[in-house]
C-alpha positions in Angstrom: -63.0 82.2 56.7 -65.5 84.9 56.5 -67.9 85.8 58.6 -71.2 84.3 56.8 -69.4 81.0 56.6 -68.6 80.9 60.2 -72.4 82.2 60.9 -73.6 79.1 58.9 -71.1 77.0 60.8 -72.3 77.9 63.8 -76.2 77.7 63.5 -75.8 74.0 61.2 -73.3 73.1 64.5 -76.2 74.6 67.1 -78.7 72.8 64.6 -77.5 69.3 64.4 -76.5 69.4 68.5 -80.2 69.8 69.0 -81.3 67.2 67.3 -78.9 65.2 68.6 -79.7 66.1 72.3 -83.7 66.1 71.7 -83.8 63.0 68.7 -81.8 60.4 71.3 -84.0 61.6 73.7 -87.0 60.7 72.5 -86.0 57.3 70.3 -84.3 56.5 74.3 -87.9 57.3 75.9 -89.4 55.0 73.0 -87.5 51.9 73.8 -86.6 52.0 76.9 -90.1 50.8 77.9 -89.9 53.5 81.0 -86.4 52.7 82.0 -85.3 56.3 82.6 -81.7 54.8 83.4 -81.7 53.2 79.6 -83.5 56.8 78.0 -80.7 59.1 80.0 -77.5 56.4 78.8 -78.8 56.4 75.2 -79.2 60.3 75.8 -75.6 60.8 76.6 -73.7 58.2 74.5 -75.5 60.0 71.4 -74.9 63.6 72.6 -71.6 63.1 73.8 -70.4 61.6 70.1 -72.5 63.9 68.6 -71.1 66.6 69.7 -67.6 65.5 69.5 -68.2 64.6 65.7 -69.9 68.3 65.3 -66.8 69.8 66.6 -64.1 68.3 64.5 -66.6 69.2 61.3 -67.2 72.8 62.0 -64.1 73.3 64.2 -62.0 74.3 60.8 -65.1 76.8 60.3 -66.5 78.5 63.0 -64.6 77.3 65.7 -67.4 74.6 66.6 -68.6 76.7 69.7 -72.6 76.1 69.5 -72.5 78.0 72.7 -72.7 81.9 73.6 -70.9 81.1 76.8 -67.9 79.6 74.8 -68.0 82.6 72.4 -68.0 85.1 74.9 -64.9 83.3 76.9 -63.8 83.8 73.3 -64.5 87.3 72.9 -62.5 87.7 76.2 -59.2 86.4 74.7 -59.5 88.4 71.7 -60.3 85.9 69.4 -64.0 87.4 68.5 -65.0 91.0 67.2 -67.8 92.2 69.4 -70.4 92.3 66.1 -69.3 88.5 65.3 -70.4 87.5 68.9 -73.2 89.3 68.9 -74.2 87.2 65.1 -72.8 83.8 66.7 -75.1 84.2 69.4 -78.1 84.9 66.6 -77.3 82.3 64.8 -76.9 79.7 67.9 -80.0 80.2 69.1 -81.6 79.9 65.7 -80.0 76.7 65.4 -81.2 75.3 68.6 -84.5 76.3 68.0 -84.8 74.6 64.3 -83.2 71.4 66.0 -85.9 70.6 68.0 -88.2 71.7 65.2 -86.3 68.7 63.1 -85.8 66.0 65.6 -89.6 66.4 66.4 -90.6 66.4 62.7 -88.9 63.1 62.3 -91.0 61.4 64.9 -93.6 62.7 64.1 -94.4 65.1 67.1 -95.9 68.9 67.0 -93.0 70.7 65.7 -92.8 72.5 69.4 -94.9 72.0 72.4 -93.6 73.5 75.7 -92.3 71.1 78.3 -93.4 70.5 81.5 -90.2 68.5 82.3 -89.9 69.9 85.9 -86.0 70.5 86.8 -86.3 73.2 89.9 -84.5 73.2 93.0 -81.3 74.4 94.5 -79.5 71.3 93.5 -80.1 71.1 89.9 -79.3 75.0 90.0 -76.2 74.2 91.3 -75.1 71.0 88.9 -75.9 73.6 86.4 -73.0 75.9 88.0 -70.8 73.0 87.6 -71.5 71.5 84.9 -70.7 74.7 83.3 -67.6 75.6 85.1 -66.0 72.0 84.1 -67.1 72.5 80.3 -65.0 75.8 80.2 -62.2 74.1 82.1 -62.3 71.0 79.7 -61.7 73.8 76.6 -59.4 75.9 78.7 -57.4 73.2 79.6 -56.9 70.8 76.4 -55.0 70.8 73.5 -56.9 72.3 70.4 -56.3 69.0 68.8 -58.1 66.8 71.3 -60.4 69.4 72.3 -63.6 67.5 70.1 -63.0 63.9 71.8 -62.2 65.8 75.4 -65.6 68.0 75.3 -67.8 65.5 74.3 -66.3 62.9 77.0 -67.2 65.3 79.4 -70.4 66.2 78.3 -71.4 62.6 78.4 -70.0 62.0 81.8 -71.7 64.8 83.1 -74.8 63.6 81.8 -74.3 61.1 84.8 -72.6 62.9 87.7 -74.5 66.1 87.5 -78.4 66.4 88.7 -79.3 68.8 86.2 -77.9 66.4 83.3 -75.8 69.1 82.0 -77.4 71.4 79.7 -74.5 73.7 80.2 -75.7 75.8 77.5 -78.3 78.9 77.4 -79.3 78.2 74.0 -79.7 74.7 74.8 -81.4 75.3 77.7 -84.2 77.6 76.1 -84.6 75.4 72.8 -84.9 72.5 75.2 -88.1 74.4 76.9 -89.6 74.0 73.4 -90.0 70.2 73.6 -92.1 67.6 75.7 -89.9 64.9 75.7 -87.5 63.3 78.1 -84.8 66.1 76.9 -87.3 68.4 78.3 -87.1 71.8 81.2 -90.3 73.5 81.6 -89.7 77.5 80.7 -90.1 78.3 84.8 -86.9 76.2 85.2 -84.7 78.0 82.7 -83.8 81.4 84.4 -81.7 79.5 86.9 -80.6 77.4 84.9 -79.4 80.0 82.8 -77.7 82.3 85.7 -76.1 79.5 86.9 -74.4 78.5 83.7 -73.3 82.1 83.3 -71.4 82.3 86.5 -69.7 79.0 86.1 -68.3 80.3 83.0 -67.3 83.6 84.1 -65.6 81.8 87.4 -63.7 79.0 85.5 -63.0 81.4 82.5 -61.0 83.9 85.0 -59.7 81.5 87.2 -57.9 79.8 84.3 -56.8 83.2 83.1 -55.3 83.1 86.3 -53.9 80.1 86.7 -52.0 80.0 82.8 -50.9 83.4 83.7 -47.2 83.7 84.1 
């Protein structure tokens, strides 16, 4: 596959997770009637298939990453050049952003509007930590063949069991400050987020270097 295909892949991937993530969010918030119990479950049933159904279609192309964290754990076990990491990550991000640019364009909200979705606090820094480290273990640990069903399971779950709601995802997390809806985290919130994602992938992506070592 060359490289421009798997470019594509990867920001039509980031793209279609975004409006996913931000789309269920808002048609959840709509008819849930201010049930946020209803909005997050609708939330995470759609992201979680989504996701998984993203996967197995871009899996064959770019490796269905949608995630600088996932490439750089790539990059790590050889499997990326450093210039077609640094062009995932381009490409991620301008995928994220166009996503909620298209999910609000089909309900008819400003394309973006920055959120003031408040998500601050040591525990929801922490959740983020976690959330992370699990998503690397998940695709660390599972068979390439089940990896789509396995990562989009988890993702759903931790929709529920983590505080934060598992962005697990820089990108994510910085196309997410872009939209007022229940998918929402106000810019101030990101940073953490962000540092706390990156050091539960770098923790679960050594440990499991170390632990499949033999």
């Amino acid at each position: 596959m060359t490289i421009q295909k798997k470019i594509i892949g990867e920001f039509l991937g980031t793209l279609f997770l975004l409006t996913v993530v931000v789309g269920s969010g808002i048609m959840g918030d709509n008819l849930s009637g201010g049930n946020a119990a209803i909005a997050l479950l609708a939330n995470s049933f759609a992201t979680g298939l989504g996701l998984s159904v993203l996967i197995l279609v871009f899996g064959s192309i770019s490796g269905g990453e949608f995630n600088p964290l996932v490439t750089f754990a790539n990059f790590i076990h050889g499997l990326h050049q450093k210039n077609e990491s640094i062009f995932y990550f381009i490409a991620q991000l301008a995928g994220a952003i166009v996503g909620v640019f298209v999910a609000h364009a089909m309900f008819g909200q400003n394309y973006f509007d920055i959120s003031n979705h408040a998500r601050s606090g040591l525990g929801q820094v922490f959740s983020e930590y976690i959330a992370t480290f699990g998503l690397i273990m998940v695709i660390r640990g599972t068979e390439k063949s089940k990896l789509p069903f396995a990562v989009g399971a988890y993702i759903g779950s931790a929709y529920w069991f983590t505080a934060s709601t598992s962005f697990a995802n820089p990108v994510v997390t910085l196309a997410r400050a872009l939209t007022p809806s229940f998918a929402g985290i106000r810019p101030s919130d990101t940073i953490g987020f962000i540092v706390a994602q990156i050091l539960g992938a770098v923790t679960a992506e050594f440990l499991f270097l170390w632990l499949k070592k033999d």
